[in-house]
C-alpha positions in Angstrom: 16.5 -2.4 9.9 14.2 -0.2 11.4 14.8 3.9 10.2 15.0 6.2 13.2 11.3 7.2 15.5 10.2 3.7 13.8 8.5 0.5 15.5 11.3 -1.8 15.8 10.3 -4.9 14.1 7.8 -5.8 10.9 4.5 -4.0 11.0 3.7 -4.2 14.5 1.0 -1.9 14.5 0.1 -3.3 11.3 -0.4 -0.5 9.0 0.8 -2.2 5.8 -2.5 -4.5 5.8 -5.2 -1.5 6.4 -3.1 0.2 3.4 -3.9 -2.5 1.3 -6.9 -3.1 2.0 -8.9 -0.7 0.0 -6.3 -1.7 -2.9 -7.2 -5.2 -2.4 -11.1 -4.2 -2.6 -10.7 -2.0 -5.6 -8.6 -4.3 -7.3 -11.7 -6.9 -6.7 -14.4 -4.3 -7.4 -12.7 -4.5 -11.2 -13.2 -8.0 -11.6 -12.5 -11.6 -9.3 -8.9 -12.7 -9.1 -6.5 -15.0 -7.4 -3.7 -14.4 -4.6 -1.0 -14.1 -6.9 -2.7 -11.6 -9.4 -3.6 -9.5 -6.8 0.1 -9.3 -5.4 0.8 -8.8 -8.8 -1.6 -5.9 -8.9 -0.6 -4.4 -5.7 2.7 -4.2 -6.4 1.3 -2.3 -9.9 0.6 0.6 -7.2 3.4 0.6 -5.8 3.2 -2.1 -2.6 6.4 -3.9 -3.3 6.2 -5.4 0.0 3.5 -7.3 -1.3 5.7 -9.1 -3.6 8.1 -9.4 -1.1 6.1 -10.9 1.6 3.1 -12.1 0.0 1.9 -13.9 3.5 1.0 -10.2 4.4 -1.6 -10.0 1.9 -2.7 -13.9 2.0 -3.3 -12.4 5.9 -5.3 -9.3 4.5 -7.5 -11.4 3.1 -8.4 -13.6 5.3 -9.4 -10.8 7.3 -11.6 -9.0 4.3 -13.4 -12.5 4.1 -13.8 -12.8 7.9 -15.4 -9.6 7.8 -17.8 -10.5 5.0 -15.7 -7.9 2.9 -15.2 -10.4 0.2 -15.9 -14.2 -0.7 -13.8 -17.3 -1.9 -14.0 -20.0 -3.6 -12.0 -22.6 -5.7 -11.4 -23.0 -9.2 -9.8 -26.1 -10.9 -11.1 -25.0 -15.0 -7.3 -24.0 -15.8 -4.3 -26.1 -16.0 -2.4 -26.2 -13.0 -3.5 -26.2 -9.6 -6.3 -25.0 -8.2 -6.7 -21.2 -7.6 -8.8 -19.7 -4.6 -10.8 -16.9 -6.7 -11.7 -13.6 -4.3 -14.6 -11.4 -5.3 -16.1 -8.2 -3.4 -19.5 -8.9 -1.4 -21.6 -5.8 -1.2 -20.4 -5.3 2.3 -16.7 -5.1 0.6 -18.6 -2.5 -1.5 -19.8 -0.1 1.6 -16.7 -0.8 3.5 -14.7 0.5 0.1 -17.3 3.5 -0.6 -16.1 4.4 3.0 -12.5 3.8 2.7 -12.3 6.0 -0.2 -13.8 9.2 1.9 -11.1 8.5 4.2 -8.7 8.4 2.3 -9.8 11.8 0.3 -10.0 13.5 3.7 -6.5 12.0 4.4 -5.6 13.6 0.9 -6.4 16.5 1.8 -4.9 17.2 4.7 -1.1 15.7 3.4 -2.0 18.5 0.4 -2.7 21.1 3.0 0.8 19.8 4.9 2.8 19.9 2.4 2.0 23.0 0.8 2.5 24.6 4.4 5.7 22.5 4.3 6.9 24.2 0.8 5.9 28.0 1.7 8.1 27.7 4.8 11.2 25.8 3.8 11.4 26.4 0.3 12.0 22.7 -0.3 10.4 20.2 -2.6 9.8 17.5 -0.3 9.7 14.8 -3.0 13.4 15.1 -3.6 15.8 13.6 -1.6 18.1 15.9 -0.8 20.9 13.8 0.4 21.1 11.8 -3.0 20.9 15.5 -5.1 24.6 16.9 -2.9 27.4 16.5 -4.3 29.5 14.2 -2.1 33.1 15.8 -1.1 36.1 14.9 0.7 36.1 15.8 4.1 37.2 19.5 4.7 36.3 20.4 0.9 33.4 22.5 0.5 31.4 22.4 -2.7 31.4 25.6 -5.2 28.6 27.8 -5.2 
């Protein structure tokens, strides 16, 4: 269910791939890997909808090796089946160098938010204040 002021429906607008799309690269900037590690991987930093829905980040990378982000091929050396192997390209390189300005400008302005946020509310925005009160009965009001 979607929470209120959200796009009804799953990723419409897409937003969970371009998030993991520098993780994907960086992840492949460390060294080749498989689907399954890198949903493994992902979900290391916190993308559990990757291990939820791994199509999403089969989709992803399509779309890097579309792009000429990365490359793919096949591996049958280890028992089991085969494995498709993804590995950066130096385009995936550029298009990460870039991604990672973004996303330190984009750090820097949710720092800048949410230090504005703090200084006028007084609140710690990484608590949850709804879990933190004390639930009552109805009428009964908590002691201060």
């Amino acid at each position: 269910m979607s929470e209120p002021g959200e796009p009804h429906g799953r990723d419409p607008s897409g937003t969970i791939g371009r998030n993991l799309e520098p993780f994907l690269l960086l992840e492949l900037l460390r060294a080749p890997s498989y689907g399954y590690d890198l949903i493994r991987r992902l979900a290391d930093h916190g993308f559990r909808r990757a291990t939820s829905e791994p199509a999403v980040v089969y989709k992803v990378l399509r779309s890097l090796e579309d792009a000429g982000s990365i490359a793919s091929h096949w591996s049958t050396q280890e028992s089991g089946p085969a494995r498709r192997y993804y590995e950066i390209t130096d385009t995936g390189r550029v298009v990460l160098q870039k991604r990672a300005r973004h996303l330190s400008r984009f750090r820097d302005r949710i720092d800048q938010f949410l230090s504005d946020y703090v200084d006028l509310t007084h609140e710690d925005p990484r608590r949850d204040a709804f879990l933190e009160e004390e639930v009552l009965p109805v009428g009964q009001k908590a002691l201060v």
